[in-house]
N, C-alpha and C positions, 0 to 999 in steps of 0.2 A: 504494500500500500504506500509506503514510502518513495518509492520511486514512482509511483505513479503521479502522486502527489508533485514530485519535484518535473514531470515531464509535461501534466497539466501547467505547472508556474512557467516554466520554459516557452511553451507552446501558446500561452496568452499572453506573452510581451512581444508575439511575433518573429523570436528566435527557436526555430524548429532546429536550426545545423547545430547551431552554435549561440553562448550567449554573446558571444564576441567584447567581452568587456574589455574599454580601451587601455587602463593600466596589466590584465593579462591577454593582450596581445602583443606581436613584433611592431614595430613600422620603421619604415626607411623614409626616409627621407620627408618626413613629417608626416607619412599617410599612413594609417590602421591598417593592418589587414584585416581582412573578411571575416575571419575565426581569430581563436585563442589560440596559443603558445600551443596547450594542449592536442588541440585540434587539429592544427597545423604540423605537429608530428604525429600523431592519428595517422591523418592523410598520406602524409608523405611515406609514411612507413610502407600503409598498406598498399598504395599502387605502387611501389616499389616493388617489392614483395613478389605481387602478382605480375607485376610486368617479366618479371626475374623467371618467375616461372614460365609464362608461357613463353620467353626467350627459350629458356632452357632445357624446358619440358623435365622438370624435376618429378620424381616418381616418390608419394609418400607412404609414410608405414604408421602404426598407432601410435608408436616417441615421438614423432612428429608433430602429429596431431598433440599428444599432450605438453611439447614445449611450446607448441604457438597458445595453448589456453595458461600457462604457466607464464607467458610472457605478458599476459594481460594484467596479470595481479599488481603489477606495482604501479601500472597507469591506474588499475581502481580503489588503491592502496592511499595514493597522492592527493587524487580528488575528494575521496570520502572523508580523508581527515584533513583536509581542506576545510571541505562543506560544512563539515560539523567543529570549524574553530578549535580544533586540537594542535593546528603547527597552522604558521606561514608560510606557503610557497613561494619560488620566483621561475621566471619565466621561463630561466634553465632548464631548473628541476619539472616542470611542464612539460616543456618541448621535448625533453631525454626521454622522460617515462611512456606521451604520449609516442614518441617515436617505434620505443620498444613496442608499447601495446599496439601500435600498427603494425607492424611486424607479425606480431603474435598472431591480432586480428587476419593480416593477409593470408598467413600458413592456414589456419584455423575455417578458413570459405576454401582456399584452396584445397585442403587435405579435406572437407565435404565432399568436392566435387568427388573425388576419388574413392573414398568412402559410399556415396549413395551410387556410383555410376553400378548401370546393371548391363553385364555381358548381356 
């Protein structure tokens, strides 16, 4: 119920992606970017990730699958004791964790595909 709660608060300030808040995002050259620090290693991880793959046509197995779910934990590790006022992040420790948990997330859709695919 708690997350739903917070996807509900999300979703009626018109930030469905992202909340894009302007002290945790990057900007260059005076301009915000679109998403958070977070978000933006999100993303980048995950089509990475998947780009890598389908360059490389990697073939997964179940360790796989449970390091990419294993790689999520410290991206939902960072924000949850964020959210709940327990430490201050910066925009580092955002970008790093989200990067991994993109990462994680890419292997994690990828190793599905190979997992539900049916001879």
């Amino acid at each position: 119920m708690f997350f739903i709660k917070m996807i509900k608060k999300q979703c009626s300030k018109g930030n469905i992606i992202c909340h894009g808040l302007p002290d945790r995002s990057f900007h260059i050259k005076g301009h915000k970017f679109p998403v958070c620090a977070r978000c933006t290693g999100l993303y980048l991880g995950s089509f990475s990730i998947i780009g890598l793959v389908l360059i490389l046509n990697w073939g997964f197995n179940l360790n796989l699958f449970i390091l990419g779910f294993l790689m999520i934990i410290p991206t939902f590790i960072d924000g949850l004791t964020q959210y709940l006022v327990l430490r201050k992040s910066n925009n580092t420790i955002r970008f790093l964790t989200g990067l991994i948990g993109g990462i994680g997330l890419g292997i994690l859709i990828t190793s599905l595909q190979f997992i539900l695919a049916v001879d």
